[in-house]
Backbone bond lengths (Angstrom), bond angles and torsions (degrees), N, CA, C in turn:
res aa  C-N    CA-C-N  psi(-1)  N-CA   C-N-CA  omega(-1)  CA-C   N-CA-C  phi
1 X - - - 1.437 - - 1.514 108.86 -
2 X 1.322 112.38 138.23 1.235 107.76 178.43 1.745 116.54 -132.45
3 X 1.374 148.83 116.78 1.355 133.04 175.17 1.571 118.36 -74.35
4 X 1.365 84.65 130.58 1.752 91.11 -158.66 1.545 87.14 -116.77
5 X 1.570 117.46 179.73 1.557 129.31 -172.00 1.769 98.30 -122.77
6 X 1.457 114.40 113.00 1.307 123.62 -137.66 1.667 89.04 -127.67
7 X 1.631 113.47 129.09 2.026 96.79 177.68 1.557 100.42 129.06
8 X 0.939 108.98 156.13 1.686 117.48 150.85 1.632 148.95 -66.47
9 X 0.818 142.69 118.67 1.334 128.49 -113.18 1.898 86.85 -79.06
10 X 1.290 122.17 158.30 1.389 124.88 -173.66 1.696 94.77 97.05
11 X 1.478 139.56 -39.56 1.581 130.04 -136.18 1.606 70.97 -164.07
12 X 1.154 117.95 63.52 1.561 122.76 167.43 2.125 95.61 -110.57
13 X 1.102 103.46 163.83 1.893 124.49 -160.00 1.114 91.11 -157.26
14 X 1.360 122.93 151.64 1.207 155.09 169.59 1.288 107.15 -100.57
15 X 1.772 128.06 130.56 1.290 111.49 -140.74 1.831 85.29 -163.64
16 X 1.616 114.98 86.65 1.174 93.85 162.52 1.361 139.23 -84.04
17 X 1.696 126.33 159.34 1.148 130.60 -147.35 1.689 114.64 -140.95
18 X 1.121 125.99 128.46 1.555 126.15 -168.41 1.831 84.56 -79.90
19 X 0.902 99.11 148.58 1.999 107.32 178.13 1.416 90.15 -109.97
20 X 1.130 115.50 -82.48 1.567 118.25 -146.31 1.723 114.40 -124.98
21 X 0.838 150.12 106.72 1.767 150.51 142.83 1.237 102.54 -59.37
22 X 1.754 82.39 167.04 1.378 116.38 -177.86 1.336 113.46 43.69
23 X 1.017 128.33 38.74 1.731 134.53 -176.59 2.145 107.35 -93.64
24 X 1.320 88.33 122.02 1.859 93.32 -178.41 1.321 90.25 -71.61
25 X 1.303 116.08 157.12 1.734 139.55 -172.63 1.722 80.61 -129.47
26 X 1.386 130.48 108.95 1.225 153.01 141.19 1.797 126.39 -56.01
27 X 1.743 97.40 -33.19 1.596 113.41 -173.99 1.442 127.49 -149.79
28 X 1.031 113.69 137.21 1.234 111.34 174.81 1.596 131.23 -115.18
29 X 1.197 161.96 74.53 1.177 118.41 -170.58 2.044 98.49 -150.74
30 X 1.564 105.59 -139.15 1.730 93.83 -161.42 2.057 80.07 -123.41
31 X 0.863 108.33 -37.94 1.811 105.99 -176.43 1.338 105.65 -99.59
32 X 1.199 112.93 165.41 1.367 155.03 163.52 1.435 121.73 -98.20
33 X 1.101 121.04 -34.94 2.015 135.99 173.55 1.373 107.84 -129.17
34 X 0.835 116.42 153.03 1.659 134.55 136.21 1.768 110.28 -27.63
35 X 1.495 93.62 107.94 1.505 80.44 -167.64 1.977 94.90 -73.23
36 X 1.608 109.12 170.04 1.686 111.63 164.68 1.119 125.58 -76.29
37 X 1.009 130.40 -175.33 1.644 120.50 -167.93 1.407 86.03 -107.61
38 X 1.424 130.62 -7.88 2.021 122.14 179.88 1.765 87.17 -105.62
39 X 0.998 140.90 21.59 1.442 131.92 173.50 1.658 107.45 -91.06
40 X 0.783 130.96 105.29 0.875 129.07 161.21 1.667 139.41 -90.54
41 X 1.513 94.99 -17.93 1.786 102.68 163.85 0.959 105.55 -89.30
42 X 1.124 168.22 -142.10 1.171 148.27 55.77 1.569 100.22 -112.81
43 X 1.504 126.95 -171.02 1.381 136.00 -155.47 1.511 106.75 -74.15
44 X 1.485 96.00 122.18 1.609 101.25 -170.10 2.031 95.80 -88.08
45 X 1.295 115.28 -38.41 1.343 116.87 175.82 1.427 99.84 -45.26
46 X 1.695 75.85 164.80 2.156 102.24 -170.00 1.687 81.73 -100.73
47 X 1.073 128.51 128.50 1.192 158.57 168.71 1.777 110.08 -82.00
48 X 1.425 134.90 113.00 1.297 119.02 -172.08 2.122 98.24 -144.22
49 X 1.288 112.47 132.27 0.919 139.13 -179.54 1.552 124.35 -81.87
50 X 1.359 118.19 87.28 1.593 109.33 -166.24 1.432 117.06 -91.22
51 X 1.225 120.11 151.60 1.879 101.72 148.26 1.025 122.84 -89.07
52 X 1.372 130.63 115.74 1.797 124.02 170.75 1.577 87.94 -128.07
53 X 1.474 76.51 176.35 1.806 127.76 -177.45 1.084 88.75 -90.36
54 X 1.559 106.74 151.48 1.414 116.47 165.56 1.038 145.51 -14.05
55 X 1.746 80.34 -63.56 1.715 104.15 -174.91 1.658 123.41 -98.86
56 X 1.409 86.31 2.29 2.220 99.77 154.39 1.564 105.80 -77.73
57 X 1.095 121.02 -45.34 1.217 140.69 -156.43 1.631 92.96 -70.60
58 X 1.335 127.29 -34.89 1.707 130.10 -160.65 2.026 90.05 -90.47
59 X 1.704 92.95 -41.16 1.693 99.72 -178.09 1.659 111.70 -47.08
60 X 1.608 103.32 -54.62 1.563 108.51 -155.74 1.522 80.63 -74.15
61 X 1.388 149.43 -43.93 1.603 125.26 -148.17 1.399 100.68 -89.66
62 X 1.655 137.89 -22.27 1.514 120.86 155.17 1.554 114.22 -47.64
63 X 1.660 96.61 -51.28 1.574 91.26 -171.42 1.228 129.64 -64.29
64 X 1.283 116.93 -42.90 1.428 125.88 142.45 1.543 130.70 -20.90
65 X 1.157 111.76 -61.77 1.835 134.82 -171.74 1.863 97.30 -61.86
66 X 1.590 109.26 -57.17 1.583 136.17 176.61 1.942 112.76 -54.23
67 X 1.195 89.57 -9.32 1.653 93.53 -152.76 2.028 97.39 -127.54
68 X 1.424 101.52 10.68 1.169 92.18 -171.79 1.741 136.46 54.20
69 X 1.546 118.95 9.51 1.245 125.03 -169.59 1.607 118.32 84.66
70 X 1.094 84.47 6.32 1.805 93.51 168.33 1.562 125.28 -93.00
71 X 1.020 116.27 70.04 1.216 127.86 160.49 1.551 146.12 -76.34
72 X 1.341 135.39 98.42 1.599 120.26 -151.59 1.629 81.88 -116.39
73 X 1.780 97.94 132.19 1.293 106.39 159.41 1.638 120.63 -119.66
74 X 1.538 99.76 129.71 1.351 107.37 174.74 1.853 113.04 -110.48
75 X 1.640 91.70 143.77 1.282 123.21 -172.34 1.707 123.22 -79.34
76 X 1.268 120.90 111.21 1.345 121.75 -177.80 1.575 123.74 -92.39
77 X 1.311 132.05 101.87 1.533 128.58 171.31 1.313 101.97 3.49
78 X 1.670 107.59 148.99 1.592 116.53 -157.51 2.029 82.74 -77.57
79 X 1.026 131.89 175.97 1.378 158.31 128.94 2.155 95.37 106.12
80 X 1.382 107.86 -17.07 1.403 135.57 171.05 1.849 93.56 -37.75
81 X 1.543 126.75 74.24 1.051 106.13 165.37 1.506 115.34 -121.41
82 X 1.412 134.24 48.74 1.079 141.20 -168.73 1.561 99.62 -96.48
83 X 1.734 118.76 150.97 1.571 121.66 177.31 1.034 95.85 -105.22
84 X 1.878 137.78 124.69 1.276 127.80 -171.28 1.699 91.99 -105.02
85 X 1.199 119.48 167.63 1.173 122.16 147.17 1.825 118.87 -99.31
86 X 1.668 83.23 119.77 1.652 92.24 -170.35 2.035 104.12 -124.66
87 X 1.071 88.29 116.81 1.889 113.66 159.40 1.381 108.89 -28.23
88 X 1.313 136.61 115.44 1.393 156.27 162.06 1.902 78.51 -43.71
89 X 1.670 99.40 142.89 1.522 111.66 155.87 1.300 112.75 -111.94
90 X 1.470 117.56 147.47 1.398 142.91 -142.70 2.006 106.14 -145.20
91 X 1.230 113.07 114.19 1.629 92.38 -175.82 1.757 113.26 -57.05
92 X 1.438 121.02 -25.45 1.323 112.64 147.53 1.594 138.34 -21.23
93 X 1.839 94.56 -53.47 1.577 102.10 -170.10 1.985 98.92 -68.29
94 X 1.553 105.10 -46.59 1.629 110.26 -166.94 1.378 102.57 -37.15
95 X 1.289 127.38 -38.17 1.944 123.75 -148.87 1.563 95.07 -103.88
């Protein structure tokens, strides 16, 4: 899911959006490298490894790019492989 800025510019909403189901998670972890032995931050984010298609792959990096790097992924019961059709949320829809 990603919250994206949804509207015409002037009457723009913040509008979160399910991107992608049924997506295999291949990886998990917090780095990308070998951290250095003078690093001392290194990546506090959860780092996660998908398999997509191309054109998931073009989905998640708009949504991504649109979303400022804010991406929240939620987890479906193991065998859960149905594509639902689900309604963009709107602070409208919450109230």
């Amino acid at each position: 899911m990603a919250t994206l800025p949804f509207g015409e510019k002037g009457l723009r909403t913040e509008t979160t959006k399910t991107i992608l189901q049924d997506v295999l998670v291949i990886g998990v972890g917090r780095e990308l490298r070998k951290p250095d032995a003078t690093d001392t931050e290194g990546n506090r984010d959860l780092i996660l490894t998908l398999a997509l298609s191309s054109e998931e792959a073009e989905q998640m990096a708009l949504a991504q790019s649109e979303s400022h790097g804010q991406i929240t992924v939620v987890v479906r019961p193991k065998g859960d492989h149905k594509i639902k059709k689900i309604r963009a949320a709107t602070l409208s829809s919450l109230r």
